[in-house]
MARLO-524095 format. One line per field, with one value per residue: residue in one letter; chain; z, y, x of N, C-alpha, C, CB in turn. Coordinates in nm, 4 decimals, m for minus. Glycine has a CB too. Layout:
BEGIN
residu = (a / ...)
chaine = (A / ...)
n_z = (Z / ...)
n_y = (Y / ...)
n_x = (X / ...)
ca_z = (Z / ...)
ca_y = (Y / ...)
ca_x = (X / ...)
c_z = (Z / ...)
c_y = (Y / ...)
c_x = (X / ...)
cb_z = (Z / ...)
cb_y = (Y / ...)
cb_x = (X / ...)
! end
This chain:
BEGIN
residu = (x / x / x / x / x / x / x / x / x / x / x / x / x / x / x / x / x / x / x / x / x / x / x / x / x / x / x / x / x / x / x / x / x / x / x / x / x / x / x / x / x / x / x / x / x / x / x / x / x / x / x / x / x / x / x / x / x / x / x / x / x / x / x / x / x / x / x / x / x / x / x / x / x / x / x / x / x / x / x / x / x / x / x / x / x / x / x / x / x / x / x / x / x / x / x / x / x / x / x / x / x / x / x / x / x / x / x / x / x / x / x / x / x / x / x / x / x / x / x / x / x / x / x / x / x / x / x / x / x / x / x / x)
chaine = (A / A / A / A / A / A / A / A / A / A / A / A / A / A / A / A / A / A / A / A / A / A / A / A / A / A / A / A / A / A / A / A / A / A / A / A / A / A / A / A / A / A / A / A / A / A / A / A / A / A / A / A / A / A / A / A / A / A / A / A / A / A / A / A / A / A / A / A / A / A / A / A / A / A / A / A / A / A / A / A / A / A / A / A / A / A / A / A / A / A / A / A / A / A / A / A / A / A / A / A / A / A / A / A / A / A / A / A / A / A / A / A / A / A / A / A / A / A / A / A / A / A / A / A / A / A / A / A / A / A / A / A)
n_z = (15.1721 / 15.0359 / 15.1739 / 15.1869 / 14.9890 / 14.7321 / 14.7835 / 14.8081 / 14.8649 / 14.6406 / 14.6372 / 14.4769 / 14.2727 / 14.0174 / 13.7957 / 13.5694 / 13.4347 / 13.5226 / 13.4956 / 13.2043 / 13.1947 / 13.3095 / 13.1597 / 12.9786 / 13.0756 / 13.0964 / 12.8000 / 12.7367 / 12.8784 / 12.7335 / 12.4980 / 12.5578 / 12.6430 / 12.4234 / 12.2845 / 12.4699 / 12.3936 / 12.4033 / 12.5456 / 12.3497 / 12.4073 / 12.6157 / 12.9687 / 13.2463 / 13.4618 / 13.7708 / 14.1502 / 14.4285 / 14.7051 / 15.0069 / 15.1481 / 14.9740 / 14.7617 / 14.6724 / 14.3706 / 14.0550 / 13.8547 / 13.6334 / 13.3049 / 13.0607 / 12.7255 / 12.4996 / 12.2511 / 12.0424 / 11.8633 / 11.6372 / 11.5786 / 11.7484 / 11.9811 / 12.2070 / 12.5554 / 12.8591 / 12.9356 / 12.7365 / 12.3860 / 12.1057 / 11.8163 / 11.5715 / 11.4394 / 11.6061 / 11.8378 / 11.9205 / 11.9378 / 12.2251 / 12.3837 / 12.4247 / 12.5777 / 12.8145 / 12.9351 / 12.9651 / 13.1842 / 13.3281 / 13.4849 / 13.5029 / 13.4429 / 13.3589 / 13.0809 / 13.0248 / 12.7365 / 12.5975 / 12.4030 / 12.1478 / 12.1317 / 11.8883 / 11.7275 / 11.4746 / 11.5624 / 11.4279 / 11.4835 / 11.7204 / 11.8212 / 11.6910 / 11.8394 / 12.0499 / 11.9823 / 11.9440 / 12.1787 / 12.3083 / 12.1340 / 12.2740 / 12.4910 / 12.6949 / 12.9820 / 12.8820 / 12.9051 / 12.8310 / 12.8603 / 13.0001 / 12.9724 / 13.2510 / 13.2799 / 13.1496)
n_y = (15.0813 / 14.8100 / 14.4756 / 14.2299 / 13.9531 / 13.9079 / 13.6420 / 13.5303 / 13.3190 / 13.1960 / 13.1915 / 13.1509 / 12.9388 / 12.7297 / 12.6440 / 12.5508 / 12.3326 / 12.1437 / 12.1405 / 12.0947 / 11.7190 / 11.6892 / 11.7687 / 11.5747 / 11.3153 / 11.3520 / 11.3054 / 11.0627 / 10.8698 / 10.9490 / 10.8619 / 10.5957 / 10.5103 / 10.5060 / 10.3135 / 10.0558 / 9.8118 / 9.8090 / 9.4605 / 9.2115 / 9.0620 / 9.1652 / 9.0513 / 8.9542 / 8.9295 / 8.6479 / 8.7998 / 8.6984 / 8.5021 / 8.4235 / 8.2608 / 7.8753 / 7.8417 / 7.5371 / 7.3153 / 7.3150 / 7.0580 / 6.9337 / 6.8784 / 6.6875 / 6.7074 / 6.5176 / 6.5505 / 6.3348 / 6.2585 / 6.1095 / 6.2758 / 6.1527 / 6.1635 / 6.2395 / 6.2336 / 6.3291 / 5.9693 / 5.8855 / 5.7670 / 5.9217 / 6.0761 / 6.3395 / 6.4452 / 6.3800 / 6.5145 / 6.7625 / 6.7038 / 6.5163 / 6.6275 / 6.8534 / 6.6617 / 6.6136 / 6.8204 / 6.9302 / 6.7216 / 6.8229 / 7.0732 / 7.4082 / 7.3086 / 7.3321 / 7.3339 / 7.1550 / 7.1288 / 6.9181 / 6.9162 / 6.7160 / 6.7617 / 6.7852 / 6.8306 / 7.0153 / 7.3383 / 7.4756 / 7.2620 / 7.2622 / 7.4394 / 7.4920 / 7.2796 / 7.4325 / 7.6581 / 7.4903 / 7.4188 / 7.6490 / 7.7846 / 7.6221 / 7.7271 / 7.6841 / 7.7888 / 7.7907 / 7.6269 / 7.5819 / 7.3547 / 7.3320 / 7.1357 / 7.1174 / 7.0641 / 7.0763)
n_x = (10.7624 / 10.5912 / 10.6121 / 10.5294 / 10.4231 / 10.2064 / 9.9711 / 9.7112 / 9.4150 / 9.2445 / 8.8957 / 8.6592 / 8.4705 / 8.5009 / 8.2567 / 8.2077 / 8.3598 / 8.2398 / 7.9700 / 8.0391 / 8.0647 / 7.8335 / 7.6421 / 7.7363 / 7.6904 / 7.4269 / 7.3908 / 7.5047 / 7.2978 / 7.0642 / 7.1208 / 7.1766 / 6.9285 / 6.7582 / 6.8745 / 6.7902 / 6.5639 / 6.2314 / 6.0452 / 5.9343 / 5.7469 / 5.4624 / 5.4608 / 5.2818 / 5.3355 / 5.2564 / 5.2278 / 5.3862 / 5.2339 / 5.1753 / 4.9746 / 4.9112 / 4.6783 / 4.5264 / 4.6347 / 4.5488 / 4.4390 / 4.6714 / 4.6645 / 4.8413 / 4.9908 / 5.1628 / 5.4549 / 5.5958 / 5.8973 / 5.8684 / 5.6037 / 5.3682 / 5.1305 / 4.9682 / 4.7702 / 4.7841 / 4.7998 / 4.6960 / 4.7121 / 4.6355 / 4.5580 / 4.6339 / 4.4224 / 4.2139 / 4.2967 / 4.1999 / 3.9446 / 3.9372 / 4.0982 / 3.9357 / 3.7247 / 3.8489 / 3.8817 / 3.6453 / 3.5693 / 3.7513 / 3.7445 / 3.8777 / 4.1334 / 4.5006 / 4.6798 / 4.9534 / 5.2239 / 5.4168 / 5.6799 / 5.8993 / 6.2726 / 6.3028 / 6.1430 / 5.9323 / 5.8723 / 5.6607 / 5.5390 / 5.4568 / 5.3686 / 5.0683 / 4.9143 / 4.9254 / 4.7840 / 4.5418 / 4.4987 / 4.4517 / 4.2196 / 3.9964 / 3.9810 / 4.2052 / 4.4065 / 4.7539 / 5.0803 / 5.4366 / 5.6151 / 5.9349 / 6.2906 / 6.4630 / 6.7880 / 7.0207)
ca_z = (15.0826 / 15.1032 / 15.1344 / 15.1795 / 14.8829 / 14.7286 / 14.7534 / 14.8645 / 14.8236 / 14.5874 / 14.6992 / 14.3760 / 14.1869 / 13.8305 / 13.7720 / 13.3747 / 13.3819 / 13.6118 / 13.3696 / 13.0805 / 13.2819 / 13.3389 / 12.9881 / 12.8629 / 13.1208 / 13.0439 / 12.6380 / 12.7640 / 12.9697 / 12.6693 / 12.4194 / 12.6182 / 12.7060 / 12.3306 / 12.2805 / 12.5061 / 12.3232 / 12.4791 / 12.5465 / 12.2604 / 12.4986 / 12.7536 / 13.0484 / 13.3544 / 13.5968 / 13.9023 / 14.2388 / 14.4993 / 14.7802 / 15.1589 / 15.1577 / 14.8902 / 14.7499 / 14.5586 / 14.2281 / 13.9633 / 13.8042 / 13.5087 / 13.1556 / 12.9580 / 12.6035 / 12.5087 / 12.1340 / 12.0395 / 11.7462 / 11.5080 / 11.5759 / 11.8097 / 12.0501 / 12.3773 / 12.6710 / 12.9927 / 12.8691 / 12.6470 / 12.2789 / 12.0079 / 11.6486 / 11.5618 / 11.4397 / 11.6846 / 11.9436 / 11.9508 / 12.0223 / 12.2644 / 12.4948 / 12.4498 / 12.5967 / 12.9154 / 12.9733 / 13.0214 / 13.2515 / 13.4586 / 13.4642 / 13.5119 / 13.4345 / 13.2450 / 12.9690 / 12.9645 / 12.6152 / 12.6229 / 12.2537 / 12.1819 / 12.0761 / 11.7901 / 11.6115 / 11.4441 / 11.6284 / 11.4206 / 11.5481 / 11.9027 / 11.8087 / 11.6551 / 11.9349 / 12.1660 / 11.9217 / 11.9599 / 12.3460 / 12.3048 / 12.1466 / 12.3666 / 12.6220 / 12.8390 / 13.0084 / 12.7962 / 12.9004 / 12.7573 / 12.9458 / 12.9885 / 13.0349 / 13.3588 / 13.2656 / 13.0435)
ca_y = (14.9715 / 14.6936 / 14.3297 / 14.0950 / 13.8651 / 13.8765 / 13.5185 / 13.5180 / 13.2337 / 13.2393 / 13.1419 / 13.1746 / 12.8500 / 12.7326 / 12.5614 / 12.5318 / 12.1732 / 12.0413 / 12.1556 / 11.9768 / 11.6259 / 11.6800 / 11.7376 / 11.4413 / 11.1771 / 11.3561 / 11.2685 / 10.9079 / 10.8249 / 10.9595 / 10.7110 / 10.4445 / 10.4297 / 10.4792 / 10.1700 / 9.9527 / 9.7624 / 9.6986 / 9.3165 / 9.1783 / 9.0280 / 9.2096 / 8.9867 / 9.0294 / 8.8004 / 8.6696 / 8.8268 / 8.6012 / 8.5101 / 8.3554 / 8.1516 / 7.8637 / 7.7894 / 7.3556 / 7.3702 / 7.3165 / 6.9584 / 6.9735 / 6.7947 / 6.7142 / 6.6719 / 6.5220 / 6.5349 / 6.3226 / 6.3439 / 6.0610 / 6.3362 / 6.0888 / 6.2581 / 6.1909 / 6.3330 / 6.2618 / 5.8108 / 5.8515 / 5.8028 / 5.9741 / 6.1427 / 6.4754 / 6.4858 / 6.3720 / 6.6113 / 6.8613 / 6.6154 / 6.4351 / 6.7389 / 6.9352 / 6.6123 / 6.6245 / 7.0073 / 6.9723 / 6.6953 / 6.9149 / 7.2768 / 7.4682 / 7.2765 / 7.3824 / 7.2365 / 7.1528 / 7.0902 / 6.8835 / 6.8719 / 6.6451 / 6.8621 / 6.7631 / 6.8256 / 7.1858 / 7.4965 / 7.4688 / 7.1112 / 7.2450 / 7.5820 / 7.4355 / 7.2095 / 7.5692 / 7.7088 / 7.4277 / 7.4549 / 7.8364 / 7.8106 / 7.5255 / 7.7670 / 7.6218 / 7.7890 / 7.6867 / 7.6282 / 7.5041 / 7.2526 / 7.2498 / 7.0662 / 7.2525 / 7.0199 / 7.1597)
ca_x = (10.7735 / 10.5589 / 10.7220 / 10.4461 / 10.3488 / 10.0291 / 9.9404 / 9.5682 / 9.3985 / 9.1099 / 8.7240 / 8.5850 / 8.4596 / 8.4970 / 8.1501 / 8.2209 / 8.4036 / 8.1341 / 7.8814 / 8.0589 / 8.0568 / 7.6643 / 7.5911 / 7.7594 / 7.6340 / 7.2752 / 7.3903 / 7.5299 / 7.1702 / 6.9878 / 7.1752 / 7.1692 / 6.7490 / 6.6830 / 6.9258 / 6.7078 / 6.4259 / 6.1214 / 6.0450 / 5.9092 / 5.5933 / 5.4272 / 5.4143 / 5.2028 / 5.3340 / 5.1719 / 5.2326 / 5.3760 / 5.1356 / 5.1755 / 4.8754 / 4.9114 / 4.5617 / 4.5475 / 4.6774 / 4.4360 / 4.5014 / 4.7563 / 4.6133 / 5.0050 / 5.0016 / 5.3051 / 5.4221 / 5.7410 / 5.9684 / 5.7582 / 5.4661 / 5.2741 / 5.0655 / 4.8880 / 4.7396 / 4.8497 / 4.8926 / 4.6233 / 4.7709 / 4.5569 / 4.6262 / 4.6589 / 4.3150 / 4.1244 / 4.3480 / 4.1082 / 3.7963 / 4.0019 / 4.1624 / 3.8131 / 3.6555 / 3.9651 / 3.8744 / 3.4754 / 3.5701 / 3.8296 / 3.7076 / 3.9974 / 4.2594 / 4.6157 / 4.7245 / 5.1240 / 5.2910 / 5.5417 / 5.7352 / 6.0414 / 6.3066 / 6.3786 / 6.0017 / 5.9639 / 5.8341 / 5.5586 / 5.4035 / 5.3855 / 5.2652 / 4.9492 / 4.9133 / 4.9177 / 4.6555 / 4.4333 / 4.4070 / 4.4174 / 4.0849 / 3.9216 / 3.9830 / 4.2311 / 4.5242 / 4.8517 / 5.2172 / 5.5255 / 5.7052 / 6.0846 / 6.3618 / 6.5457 / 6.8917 / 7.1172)
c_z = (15.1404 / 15.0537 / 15.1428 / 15.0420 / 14.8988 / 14.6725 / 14.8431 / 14.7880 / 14.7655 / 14.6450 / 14.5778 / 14.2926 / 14.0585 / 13.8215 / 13.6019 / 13.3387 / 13.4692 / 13.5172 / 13.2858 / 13.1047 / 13.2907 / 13.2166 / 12.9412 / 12.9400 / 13.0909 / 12.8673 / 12.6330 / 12.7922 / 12.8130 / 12.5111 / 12.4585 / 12.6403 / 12.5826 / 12.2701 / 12.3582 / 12.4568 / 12.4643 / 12.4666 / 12.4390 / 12.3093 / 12.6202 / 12.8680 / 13.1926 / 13.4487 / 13.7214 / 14.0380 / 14.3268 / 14.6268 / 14.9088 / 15.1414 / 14.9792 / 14.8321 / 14.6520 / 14.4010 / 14.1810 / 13.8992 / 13.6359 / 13.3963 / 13.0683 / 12.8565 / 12.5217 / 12.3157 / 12.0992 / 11.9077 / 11.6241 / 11.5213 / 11.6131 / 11.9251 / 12.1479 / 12.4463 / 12.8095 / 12.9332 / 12.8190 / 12.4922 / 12.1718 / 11.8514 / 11.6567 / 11.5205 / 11.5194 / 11.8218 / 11.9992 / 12.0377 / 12.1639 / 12.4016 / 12.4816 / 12.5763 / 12.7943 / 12.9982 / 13.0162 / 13.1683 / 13.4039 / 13.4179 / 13.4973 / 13.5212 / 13.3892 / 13.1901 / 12.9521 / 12.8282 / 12.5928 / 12.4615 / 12.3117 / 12.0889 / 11.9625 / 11.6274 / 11.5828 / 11.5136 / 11.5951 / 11.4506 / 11.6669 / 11.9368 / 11.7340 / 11.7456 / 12.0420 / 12.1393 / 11.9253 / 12.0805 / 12.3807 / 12.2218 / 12.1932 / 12.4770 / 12.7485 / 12.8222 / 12.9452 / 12.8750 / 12.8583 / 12.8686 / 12.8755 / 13.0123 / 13.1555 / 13.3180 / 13.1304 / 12.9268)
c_y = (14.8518 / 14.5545 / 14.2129 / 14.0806 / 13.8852 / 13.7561 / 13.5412 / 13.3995 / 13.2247 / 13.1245 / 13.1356 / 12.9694 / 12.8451 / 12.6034 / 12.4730 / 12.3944 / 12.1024 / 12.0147 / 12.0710 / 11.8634 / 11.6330 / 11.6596 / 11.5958 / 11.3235 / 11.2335 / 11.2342 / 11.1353 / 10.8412 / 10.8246 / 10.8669 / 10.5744 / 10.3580 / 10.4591 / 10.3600 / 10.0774 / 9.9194 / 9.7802 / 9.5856 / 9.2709 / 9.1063 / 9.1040 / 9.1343 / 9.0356 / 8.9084 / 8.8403 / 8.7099 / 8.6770 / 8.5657 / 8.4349 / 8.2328 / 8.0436 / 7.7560 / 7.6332 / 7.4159 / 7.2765 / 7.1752 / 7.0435 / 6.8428 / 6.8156 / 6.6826 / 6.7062 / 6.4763 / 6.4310 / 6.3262 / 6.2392 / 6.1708 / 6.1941 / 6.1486 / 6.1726 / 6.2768 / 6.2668 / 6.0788 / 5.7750 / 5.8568 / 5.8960 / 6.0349 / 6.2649 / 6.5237 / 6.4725 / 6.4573 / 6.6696 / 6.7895 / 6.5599 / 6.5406 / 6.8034 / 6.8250 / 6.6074 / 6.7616 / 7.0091 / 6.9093 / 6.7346 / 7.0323 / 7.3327 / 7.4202 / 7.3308 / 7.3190 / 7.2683 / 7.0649 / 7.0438 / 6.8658 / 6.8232 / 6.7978 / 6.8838 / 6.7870 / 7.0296 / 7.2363 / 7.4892 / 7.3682 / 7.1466 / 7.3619 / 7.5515 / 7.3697 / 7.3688 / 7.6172 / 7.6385 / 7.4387 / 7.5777 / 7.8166 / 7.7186 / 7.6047 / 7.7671 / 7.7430 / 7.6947 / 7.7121 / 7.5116 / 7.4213 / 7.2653 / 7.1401 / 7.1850 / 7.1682 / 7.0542 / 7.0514)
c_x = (10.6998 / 10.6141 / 10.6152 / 10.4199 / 10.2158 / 10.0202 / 9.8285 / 9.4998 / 9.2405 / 9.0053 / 8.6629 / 8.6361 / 8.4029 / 8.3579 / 8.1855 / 8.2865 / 8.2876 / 8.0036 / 7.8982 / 8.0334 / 7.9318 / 7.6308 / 7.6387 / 7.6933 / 7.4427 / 7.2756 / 7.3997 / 7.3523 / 7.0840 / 7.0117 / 7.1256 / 6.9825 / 6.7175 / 6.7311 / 6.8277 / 6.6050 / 6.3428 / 6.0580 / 5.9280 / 5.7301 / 5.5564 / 5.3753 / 5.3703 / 5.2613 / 5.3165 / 5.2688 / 5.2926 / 5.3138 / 5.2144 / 5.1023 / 4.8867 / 4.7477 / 4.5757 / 4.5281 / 4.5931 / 4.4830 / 4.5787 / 4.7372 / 4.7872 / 4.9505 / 5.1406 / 5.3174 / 5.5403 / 5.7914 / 5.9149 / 5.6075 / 5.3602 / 5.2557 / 4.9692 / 4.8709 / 4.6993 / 4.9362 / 4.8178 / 4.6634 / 4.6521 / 4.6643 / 4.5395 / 4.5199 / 4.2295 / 4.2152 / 4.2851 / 4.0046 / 3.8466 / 4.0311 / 4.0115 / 3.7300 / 3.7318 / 3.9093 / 3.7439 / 3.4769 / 3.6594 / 3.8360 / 3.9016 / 4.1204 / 4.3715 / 4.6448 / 4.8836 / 5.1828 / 5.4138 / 5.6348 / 5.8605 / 6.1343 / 6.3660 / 6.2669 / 6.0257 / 5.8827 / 5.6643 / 5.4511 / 5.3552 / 5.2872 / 5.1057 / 4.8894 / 4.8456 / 4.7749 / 4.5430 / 4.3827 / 4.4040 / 4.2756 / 3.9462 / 3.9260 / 4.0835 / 4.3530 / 4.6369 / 4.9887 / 5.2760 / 5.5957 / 5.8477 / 6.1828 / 6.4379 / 6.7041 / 6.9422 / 7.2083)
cb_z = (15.0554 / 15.1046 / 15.2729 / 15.2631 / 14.8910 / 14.6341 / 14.7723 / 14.8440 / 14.9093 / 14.4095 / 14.8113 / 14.2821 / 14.2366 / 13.7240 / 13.7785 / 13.2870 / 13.4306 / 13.7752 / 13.3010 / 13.0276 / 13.3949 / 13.4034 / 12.8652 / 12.8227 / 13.3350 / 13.0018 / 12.5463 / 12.9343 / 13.1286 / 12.6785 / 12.4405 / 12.8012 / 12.8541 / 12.2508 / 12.3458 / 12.5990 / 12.2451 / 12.4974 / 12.7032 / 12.2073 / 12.5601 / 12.7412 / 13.0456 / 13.3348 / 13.6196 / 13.9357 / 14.2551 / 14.5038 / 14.7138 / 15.2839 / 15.1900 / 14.8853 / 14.6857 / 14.5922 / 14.1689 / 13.8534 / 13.7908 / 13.5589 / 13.0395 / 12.9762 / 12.5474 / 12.6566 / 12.0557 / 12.1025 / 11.7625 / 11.5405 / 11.4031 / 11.8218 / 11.9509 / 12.4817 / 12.6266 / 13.1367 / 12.9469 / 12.6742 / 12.2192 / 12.0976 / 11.4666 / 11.4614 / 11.3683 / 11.6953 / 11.9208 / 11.8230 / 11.9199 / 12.1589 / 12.4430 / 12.2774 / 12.4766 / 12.8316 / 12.8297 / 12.9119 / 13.1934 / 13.5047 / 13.6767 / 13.5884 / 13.3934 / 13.2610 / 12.8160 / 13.0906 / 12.5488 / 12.7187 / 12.1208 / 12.0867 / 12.1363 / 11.8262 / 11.7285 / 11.2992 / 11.5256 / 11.3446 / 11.5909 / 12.0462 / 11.6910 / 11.5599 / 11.9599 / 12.1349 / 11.7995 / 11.9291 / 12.4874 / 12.1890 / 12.0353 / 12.3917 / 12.6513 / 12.8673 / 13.1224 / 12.6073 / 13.0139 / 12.6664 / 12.9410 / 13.0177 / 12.9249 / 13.6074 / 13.2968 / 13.1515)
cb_y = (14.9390 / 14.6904 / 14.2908 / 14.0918 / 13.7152 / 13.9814 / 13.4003 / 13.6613 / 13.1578 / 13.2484 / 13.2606 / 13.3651 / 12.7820 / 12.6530 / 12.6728 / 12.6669 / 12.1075 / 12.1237 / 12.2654 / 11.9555 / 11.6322 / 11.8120 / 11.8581 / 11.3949 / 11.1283 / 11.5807 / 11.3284 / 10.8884 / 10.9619 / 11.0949 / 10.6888 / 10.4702 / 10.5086 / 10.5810 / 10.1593 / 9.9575 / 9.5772 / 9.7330 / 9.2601 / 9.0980 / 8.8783 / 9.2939 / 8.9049 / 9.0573 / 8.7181 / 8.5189 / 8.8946 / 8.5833 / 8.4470 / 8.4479 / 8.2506 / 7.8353 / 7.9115 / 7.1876 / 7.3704 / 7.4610 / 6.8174 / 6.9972 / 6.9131 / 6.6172 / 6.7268 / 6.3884 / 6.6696 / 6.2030 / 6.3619 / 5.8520 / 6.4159 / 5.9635 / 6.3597 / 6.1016 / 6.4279 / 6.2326 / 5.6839 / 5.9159 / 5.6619 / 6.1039 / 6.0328 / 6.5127 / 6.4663 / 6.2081 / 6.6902 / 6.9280 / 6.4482 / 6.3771 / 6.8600 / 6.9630 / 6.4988 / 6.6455 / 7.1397 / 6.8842 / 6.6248 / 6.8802 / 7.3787 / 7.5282 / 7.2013 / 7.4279 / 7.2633 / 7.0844 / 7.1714 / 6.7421 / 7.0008 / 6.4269 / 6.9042 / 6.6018 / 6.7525 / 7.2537 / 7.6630 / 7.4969 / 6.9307 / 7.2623 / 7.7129 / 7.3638 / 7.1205 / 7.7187 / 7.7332 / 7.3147 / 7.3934 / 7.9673 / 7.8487 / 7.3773 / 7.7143 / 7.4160 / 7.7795 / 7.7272 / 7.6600 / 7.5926 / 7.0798 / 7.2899 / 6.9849 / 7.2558 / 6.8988 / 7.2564)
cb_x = (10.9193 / 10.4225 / 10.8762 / 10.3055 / 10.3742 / 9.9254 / 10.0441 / 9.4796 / 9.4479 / 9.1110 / 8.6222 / 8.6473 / 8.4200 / 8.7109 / 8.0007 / 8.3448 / 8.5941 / 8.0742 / 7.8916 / 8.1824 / 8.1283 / 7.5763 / 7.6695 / 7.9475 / 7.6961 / 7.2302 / 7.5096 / 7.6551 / 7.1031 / 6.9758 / 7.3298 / 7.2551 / 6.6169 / 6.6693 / 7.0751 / 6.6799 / 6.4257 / 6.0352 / 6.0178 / 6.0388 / 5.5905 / 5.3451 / 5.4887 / 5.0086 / 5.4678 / 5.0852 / 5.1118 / 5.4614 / 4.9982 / 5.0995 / 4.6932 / 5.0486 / 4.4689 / 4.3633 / 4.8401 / 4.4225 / 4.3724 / 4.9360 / 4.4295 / 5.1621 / 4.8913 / 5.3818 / 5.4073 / 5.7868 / 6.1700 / 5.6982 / 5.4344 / 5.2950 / 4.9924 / 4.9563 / 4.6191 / 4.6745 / 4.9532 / 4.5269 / 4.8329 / 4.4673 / 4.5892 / 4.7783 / 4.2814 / 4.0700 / 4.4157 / 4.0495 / 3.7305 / 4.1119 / 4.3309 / 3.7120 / 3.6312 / 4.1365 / 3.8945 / 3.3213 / 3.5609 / 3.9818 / 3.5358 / 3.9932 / 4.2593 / 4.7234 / 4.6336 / 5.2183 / 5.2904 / 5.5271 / 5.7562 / 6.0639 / 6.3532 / 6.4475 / 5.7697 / 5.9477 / 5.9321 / 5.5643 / 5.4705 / 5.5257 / 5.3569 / 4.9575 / 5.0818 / 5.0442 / 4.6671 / 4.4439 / 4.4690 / 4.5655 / 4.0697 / 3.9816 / 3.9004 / 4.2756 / 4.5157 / 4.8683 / 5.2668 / 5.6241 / 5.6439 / 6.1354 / 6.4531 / 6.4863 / 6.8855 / 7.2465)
! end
């Protein structure tokens, strides 16, 4: 008569819930990266360097909320803008042109403004406020 228990302790593994758990964080991952847009602008921004080479003078053109316009503390009007900043730009080659709008003028006064020194050539940025 035999009296020992058969309690042996099994070696054998159940892969089949591990499996399930893979599949679904595959199904999660594959949700989730067709949820992410891609950024509405493709920006290339610059590298950051060691050596810092002299920054290029900066031409402002500042707009405020009567739509009176200047560049740098030169006043002018909206028509003569163009003549005016073209005449700024021959005299400083590579300058940038910063846009300063008040914030209270529409989207579209400063964006015209952009487009004008976008086809004079110049480098354009927007000027912020950094204070909240």
């Amino acid at each position: 008569m035999n009296l020992r228990p058969k309690s042996r302790i099994s070696t054998e593994f159940n892969a089949s819930s591990m499996t399930d758990i893979v599949f679904l964080l595959l199904i999660f991952f594959i949700i989730i990266s067709s949820v992410v847009k891609d950024p509405a602008l493709k920006l290339v921004l610059p590298k950051g360097v060691n050596n810092v080479n002299p920054v290029n003078k900066v031409i402002v053109v500042s707009i405020d909320q009567n739509l009176n316009y200047a560049i740098d503390d030169y006043k002018t009007t909206y028509n003569q803008l163009s003549t005016d900043l073209q005449t700024q730009l021959k005299n400083t080659p590579k300058a940038t042109v910063s846009i300063r709008g008040d914030k209270n003028i529409r989207y579209e006064d400063v964006m015209n403004v952009v487009m004008m020194a976008d086809k004079l050539g110049a480098k354009v940025v927007l000027a912020l406020d950094g204070s909240k």
